[in-house]
SEZA-933847 format. One record per residue: residue in three letters; x, y, z of N, C-alpha, C in turn; residue number from 1. Coordinates in pm, 1 decimal. Example, Ala and Ser with C-alpha at 12.3 -4.5 7.8 and 13.67 -1.06 7.14 Angstrom:
<nodes>
<node "ALA", <1319.0, -569.0, 780.0>, <1230.0, -450.0, 780.0>, <1320.0, -330.0, 780.0>, 1>
<node "SER", <1285.0, -225.0, 708.0>, <1367.0, -106.0, 714.0>, <1290.0, 3.0, 787.0>, 2>
</nodes>
This chain:
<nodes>
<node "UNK", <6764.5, 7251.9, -5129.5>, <6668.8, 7348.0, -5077.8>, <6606.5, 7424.2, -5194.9>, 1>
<node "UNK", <6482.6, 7474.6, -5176.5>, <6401.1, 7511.0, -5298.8>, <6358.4, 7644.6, -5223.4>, 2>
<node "UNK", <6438.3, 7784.9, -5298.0>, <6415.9, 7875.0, -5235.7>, <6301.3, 7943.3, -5337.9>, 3>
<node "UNK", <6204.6, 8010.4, -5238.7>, <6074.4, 8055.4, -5284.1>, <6040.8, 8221.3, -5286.4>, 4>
<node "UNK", <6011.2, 8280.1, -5331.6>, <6011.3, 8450.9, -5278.8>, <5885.0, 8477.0, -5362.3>, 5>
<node "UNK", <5796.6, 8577.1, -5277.1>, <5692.3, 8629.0, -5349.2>, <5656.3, 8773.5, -5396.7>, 6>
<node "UNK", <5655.5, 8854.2, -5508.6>, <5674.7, 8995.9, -5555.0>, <5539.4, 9044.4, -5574.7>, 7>
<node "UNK", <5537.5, 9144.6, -5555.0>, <5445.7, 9256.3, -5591.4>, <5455.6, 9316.0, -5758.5>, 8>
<node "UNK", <5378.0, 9258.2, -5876.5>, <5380.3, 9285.5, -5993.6>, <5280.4, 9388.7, -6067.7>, 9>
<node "UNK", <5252.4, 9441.7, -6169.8>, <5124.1, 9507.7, -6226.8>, <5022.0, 9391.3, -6264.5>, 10>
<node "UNK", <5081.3, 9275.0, -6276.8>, <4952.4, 9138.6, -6262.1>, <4950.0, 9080.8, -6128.4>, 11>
<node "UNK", <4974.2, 9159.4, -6014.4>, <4948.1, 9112.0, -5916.2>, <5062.6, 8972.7, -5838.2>, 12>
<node "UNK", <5012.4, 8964.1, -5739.0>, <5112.4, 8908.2, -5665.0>, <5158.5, 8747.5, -5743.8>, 13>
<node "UNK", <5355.7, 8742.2, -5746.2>, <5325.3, 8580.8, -5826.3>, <5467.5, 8577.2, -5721.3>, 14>
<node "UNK", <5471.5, 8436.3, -5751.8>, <5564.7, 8363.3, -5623.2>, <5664.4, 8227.3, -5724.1>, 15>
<node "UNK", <5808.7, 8304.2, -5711.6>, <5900.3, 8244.4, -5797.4>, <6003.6, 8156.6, -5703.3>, 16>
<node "UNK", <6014.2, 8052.7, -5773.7>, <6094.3, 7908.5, -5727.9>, <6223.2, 7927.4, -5824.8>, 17>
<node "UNK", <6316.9, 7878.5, -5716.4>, <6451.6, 7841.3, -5766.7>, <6518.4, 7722.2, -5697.1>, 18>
<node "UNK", <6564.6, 7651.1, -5825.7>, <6642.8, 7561.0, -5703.3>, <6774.5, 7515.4, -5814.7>, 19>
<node "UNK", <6901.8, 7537.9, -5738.7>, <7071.2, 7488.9, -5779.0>, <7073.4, 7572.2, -5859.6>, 20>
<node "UNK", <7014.6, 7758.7, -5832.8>, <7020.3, 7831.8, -5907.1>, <6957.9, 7847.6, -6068.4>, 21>
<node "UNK", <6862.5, 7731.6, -6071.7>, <6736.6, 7801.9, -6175.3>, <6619.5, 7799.6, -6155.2>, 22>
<node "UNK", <6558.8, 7880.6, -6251.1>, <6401.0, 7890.1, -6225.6>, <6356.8, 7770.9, -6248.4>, 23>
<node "UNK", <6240.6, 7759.0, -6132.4>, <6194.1, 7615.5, -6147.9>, <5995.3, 7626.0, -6160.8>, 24>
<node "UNK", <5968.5, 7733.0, -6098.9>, <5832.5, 7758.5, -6115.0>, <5772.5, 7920.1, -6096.7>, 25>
<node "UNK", <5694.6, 7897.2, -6159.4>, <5608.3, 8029.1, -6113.3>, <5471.9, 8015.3, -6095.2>, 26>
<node "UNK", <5400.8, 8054.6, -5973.1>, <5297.3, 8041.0, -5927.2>, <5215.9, 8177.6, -5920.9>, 27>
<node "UNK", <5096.9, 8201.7, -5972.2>, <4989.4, 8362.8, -5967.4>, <4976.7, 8336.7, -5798.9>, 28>
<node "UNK", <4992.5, 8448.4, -5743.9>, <4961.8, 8495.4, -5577.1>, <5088.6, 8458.7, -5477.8>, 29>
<node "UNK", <5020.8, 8456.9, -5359.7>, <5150.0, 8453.1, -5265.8>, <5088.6, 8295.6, -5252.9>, 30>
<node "UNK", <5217.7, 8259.6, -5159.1>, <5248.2, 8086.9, -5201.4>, <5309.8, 8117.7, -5066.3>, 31>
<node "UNK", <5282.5, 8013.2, -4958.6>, <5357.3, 7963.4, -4859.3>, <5433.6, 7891.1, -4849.2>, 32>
<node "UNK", <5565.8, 7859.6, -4824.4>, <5674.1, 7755.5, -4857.2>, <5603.2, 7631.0, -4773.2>, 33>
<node "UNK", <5633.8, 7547.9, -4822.5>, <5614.8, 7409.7, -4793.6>, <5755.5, 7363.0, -4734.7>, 34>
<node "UNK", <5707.2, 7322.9, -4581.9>, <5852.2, 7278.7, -4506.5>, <5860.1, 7134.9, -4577.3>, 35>
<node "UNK", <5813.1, 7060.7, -4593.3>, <5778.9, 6922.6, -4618.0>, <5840.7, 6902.6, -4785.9>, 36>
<node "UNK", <5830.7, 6996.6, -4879.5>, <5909.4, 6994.1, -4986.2>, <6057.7, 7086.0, -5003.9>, 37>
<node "UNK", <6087.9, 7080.1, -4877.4>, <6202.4, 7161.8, -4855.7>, <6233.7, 7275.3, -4880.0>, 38>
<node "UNK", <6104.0, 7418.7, -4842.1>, <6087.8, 7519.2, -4963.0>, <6135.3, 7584.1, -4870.9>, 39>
<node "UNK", <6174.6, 7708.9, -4863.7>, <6209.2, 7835.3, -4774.5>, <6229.7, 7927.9, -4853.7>, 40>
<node "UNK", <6147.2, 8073.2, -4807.9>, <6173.6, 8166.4, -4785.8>, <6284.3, 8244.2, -4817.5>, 41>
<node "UNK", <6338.8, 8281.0, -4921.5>, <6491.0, 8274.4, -4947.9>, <6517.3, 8398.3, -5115.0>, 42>
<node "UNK", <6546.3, 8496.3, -5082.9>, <6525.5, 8591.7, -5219.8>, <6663.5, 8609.8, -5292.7>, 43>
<node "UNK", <6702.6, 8482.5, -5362.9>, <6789.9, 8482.4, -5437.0>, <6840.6, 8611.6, -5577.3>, 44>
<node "UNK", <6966.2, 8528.9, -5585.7>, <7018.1, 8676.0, -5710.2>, <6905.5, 8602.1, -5824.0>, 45>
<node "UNK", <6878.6, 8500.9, -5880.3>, <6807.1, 8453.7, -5982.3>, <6703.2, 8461.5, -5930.4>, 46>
<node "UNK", <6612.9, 8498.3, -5821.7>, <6491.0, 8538.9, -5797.8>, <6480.2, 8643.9, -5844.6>, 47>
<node "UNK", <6557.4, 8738.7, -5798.8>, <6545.8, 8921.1, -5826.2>, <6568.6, 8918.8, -6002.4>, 48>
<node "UNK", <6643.5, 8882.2, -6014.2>, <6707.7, 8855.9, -6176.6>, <6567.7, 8847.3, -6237.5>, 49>
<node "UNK", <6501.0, 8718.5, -6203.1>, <6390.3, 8678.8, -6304.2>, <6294.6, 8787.0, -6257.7>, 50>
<node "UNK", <6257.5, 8816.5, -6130.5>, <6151.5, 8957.3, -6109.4>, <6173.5, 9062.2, -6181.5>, 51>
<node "UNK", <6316.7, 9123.2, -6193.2>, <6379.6, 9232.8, -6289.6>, <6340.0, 9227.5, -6431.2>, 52>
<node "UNK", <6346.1, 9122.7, -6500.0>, <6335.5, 9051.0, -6599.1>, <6166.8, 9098.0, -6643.4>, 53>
<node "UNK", <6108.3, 9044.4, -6532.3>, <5964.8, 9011.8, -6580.3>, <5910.7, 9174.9, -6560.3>, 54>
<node "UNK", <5925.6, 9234.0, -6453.2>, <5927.4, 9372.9, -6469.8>, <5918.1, 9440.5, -6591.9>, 55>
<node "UNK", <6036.2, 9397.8, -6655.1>, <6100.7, 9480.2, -6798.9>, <5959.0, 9465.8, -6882.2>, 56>
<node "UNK", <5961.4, 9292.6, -6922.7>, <5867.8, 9235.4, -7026.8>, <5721.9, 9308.5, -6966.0>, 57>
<node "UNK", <5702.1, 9341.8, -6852.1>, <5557.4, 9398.9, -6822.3>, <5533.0, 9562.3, -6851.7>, 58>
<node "UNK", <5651.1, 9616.6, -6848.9>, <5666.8, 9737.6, -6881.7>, <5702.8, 9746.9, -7055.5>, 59>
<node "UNK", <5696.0, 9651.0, -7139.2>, <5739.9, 9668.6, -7254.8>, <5897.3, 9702.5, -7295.3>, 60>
<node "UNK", <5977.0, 9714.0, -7155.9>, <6109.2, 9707.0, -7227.8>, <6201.3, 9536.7, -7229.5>, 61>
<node "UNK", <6120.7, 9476.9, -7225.2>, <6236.2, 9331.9, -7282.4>, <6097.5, 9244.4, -7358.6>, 62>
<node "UNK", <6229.7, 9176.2, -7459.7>, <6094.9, 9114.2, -7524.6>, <6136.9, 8996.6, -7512.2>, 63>
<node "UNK", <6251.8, 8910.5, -7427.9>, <6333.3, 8739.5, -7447.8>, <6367.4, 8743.3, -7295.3>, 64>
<node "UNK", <6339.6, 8632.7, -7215.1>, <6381.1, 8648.8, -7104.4>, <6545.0, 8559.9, -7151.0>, 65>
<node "UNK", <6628.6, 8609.1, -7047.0>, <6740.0, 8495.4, -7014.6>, <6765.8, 8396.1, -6915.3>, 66>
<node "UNK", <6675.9, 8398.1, -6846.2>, <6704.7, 8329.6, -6735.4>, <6670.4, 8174.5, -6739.4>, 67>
<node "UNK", <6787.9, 8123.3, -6634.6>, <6812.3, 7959.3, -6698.4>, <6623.3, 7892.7, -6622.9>, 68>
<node "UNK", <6607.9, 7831.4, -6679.0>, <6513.3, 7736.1, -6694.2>, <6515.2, 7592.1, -6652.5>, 69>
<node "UNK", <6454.6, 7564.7, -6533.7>, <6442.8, 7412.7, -6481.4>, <6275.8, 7358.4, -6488.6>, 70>
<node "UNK", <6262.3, 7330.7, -6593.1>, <6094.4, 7289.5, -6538.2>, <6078.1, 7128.3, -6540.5>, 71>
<node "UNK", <6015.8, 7100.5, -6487.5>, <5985.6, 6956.2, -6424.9>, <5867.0, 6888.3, -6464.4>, 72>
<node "UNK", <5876.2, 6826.8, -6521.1>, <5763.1, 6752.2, -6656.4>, <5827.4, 6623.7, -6670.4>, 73>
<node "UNK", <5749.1, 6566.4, -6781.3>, <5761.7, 6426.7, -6831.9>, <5820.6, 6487.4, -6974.0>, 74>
<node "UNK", <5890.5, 6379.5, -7047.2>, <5949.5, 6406.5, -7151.0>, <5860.1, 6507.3, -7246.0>, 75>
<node "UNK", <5735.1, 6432.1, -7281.6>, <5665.1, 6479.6, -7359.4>, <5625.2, 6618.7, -7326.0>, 76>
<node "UNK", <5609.7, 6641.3, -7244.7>, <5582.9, 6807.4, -7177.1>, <5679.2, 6917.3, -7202.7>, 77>
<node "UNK", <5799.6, 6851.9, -7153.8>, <5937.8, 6956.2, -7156.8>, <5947.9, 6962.9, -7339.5>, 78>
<node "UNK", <5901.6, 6849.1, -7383.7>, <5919.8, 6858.9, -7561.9>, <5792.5, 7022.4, -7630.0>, 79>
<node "UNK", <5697.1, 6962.2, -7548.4>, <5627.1, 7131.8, -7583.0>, <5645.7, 7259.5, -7522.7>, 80>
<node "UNK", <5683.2, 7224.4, -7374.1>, <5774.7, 7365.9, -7338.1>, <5863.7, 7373.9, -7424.2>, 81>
<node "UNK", <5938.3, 7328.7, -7480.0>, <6082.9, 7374.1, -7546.0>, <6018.9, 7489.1, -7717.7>, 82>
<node "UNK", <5889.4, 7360.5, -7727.7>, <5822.4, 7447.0, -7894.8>, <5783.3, 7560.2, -7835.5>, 83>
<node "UNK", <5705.8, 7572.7, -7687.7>, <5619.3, 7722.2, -7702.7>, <5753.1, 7853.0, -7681.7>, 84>
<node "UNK", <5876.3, 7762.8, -7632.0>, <5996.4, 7904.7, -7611.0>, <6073.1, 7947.0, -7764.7>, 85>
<node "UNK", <5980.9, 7851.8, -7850.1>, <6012.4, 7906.7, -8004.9>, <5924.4, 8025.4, -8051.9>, 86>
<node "UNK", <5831.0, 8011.1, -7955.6>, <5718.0, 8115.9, -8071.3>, <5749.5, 8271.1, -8020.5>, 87>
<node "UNK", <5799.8, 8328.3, -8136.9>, <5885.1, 8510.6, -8156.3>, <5759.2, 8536.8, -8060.0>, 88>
<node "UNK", <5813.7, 8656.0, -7980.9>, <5751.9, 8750.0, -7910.0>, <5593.5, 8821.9, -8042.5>, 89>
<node "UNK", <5502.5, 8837.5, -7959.1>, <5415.8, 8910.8, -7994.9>, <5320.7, 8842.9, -8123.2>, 90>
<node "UNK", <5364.7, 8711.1, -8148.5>, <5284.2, 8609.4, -8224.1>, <5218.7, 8512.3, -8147.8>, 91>
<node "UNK", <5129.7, 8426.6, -8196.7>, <5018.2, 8307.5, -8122.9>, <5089.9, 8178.3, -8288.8>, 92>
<node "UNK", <5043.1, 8071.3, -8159.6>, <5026.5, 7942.5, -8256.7>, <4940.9, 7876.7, -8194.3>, 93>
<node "UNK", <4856.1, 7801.6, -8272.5>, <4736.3, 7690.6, -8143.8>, <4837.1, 7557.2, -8129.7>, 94>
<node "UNK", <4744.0, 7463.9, -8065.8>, <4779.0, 7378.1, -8022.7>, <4818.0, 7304.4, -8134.8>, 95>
<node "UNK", <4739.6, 7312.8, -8228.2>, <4741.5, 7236.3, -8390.8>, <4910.1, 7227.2, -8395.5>, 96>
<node "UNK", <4909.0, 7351.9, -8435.5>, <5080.0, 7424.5, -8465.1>, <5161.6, 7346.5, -8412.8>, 97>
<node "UNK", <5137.5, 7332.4, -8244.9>, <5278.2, 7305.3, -8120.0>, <5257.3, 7156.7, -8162.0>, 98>
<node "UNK", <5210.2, 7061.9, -8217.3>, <5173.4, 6917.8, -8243.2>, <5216.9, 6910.5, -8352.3>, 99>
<node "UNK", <5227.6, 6982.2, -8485.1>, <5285.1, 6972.1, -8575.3>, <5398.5, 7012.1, -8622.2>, 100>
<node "UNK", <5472.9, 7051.1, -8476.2>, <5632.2, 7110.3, -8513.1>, <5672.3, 7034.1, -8389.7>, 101>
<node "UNK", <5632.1, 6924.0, -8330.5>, <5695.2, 6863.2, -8220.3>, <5689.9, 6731.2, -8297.8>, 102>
<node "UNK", <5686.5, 6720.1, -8429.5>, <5629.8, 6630.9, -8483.4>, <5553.3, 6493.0, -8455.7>, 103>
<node "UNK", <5425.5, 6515.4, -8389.4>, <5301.0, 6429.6, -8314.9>, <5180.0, 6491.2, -8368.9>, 104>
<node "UNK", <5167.0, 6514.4, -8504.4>, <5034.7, 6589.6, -8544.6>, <4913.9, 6517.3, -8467.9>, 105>
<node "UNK", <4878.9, 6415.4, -8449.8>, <4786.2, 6377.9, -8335.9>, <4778.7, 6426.2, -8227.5>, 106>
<node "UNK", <4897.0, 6520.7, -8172.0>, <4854.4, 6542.0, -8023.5>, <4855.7, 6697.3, -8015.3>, 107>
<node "UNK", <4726.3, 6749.9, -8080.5>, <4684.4, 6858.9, -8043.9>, <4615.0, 6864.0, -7917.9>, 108>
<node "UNK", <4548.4, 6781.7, -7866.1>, <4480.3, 6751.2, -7701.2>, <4586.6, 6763.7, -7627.2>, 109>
<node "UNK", <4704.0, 6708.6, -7643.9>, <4757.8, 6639.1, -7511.0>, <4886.8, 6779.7, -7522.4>, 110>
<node "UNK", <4913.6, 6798.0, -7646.7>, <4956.8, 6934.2, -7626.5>, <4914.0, 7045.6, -7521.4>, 111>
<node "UNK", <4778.9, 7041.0, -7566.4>, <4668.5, 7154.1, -7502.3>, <4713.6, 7088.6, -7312.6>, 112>
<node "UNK", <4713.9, 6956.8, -7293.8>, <4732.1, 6945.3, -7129.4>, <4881.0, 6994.3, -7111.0>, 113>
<node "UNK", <4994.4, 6963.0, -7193.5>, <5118.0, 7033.7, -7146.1>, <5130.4, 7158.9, -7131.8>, 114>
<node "UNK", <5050.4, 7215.4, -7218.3>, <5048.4, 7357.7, -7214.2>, <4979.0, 7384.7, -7025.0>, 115>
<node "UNK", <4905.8, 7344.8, -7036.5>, <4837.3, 7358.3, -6918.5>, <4899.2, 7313.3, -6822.4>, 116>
<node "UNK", <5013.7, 7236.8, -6821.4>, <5080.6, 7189.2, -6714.4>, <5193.9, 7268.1, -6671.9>, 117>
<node "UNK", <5214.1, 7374.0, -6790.9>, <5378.5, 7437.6, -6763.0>, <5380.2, 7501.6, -6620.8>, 118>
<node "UNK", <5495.8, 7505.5, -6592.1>, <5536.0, 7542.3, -6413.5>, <5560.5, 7676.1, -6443.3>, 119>
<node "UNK", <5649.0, 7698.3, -6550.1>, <5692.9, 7861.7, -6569.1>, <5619.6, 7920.3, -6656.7>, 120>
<node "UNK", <5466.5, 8010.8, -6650.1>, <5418.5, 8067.8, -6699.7>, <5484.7, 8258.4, -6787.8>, 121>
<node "UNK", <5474.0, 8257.9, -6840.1>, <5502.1, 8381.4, -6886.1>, <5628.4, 8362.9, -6940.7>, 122>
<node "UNK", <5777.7, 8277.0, -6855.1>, <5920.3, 8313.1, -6889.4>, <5854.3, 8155.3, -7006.0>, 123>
<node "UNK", <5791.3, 8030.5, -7018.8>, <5773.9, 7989.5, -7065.1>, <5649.6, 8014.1, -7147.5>, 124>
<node "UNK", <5645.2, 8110.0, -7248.0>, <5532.9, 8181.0, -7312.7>, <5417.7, 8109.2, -7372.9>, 125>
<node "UNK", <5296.1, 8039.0, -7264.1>, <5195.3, 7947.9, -7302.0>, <5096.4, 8020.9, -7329.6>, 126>
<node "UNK", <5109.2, 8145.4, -7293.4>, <4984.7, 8264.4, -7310.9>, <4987.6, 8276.6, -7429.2>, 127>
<node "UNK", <5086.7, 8238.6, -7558.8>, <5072.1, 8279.9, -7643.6>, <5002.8, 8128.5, -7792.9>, 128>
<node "UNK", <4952.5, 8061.8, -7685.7>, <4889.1, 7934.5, -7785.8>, <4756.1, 7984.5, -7745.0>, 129>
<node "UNK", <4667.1, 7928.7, -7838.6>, <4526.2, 7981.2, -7870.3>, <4474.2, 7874.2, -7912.5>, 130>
<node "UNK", <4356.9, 7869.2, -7972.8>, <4280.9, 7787.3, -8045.4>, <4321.2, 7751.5, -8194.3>, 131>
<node "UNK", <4264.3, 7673.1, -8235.7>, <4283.9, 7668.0, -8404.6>, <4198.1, 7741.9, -8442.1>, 132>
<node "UNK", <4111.7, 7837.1, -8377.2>, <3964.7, 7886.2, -8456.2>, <4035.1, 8052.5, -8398.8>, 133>
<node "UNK", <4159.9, 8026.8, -8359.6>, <4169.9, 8181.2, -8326.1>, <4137.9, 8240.6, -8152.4>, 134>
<node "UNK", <4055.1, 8165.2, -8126.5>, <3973.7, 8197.1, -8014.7>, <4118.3, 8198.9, -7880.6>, 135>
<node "UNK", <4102.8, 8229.0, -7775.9>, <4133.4, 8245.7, -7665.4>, <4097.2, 8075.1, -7560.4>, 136>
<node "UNK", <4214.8, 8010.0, -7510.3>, <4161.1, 7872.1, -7440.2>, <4191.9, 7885.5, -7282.7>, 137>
<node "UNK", <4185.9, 7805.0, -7238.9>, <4229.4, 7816.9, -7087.9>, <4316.7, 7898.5, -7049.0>, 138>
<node "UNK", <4364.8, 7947.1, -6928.8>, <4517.4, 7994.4, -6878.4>, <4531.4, 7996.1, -6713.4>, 139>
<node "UNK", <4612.0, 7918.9, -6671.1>, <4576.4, 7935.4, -6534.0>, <4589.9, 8052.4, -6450.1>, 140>
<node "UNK", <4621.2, 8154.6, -6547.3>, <4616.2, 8310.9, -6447.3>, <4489.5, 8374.1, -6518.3>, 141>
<node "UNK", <4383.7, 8295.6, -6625.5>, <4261.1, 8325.4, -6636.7>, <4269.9, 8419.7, -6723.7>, 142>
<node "UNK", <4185.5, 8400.8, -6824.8>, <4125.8, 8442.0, -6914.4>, <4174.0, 8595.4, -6975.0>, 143>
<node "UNK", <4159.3, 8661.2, -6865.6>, <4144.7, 8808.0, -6909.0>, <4333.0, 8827.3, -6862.9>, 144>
<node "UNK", <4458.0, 8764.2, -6794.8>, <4549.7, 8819.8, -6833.5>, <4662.8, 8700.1, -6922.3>, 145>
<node "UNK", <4560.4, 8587.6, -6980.8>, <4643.7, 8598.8, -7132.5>, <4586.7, 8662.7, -7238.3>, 146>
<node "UNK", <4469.9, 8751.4, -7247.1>, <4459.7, 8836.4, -7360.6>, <4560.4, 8973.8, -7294.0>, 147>
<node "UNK", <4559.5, 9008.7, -7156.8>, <4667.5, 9075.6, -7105.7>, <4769.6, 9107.7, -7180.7>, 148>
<node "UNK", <4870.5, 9005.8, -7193.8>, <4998.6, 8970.2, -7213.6>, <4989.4, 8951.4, -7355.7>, 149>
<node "UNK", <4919.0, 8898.2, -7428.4>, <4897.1, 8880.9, -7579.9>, <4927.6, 9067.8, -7616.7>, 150>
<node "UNK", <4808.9, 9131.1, -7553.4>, <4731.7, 9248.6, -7598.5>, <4917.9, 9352.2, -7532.9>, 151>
<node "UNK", <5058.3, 9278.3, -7467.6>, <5126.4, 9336.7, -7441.9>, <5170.8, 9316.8, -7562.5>, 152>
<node "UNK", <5223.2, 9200.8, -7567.3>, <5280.2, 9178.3, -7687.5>, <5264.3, 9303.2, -7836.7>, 153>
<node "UNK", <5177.5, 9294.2, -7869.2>, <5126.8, 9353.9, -7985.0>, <5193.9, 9504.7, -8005.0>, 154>
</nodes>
């Protein structure tokens, strides 16, 4: 069973997945469980945990989450989730970077799609890859709250 719960945040409503007791996703807004993927309704201790958690980091008192981590990718994906949970709080690396420490200097593109694919936004810190020119790139909670979260960082 894939228990689902949705919180009231200062970035607005996001809707956290757990399943065999870890985080498995995080979604921006409220999210309806899906009977058909076995989701329910269900506000676990590692739900509240990771809400508590993210609370902190939004209020500026935590800067590392702890909470266990299930994300669901293809090898190559979980290989750049694992680089972006390297990059220290309150720093950026581009895509260049996450390709040249996953050692695949060719796959600054396909980096850029894992990034874009991560399930756990924020506890998996993708807000904090950028461009090689510096610039600001996609984010699926949009534009203005990964300079947000950057502009927390700092």
């Amino acid at each position: 069973m894939i228990n689902i719960y949705t919180y009231e945040t200062k970035i607005g409503y996001i809707t956290l997945y757990e399943e065999f007791g870890l985080l498995t996703r995080l979604e921006f807004g409220r999210i309806t469980p899906d009977e058909s993927k076995n989701e329910q309704i269900n506000e676990t201790l590692i739900l509240k945990d990771a809400k508590n958690q993210l609370n902190e980091y939004l209020n500026k008192k935590r800067k590392y989450f702890d909470i266990k981590l299930n994300p669901k990718g293809t090898g190559f994906q979980k290989n750049v989730w694992y680089e972006l949970l390297q990059i220290p709080y309150g720093e950026t690396r581009s895509y260049w970077d996450i390709a040249q420490n996953i050692k695949n200097p060719n796959s600054a593109r396909a980096c850029g799609l894992a990034n874009n694919k991560n399930p756990i936004p924020i506890f998996i810190p993708c807000h904090r890859v950028i461009g090689k020119n510096g610039k600001l790139t996609g984010y699926r909670g949009g534009l203005y709250l990964k300079q947000f979260l950057i502009q927390l960082e700092k």
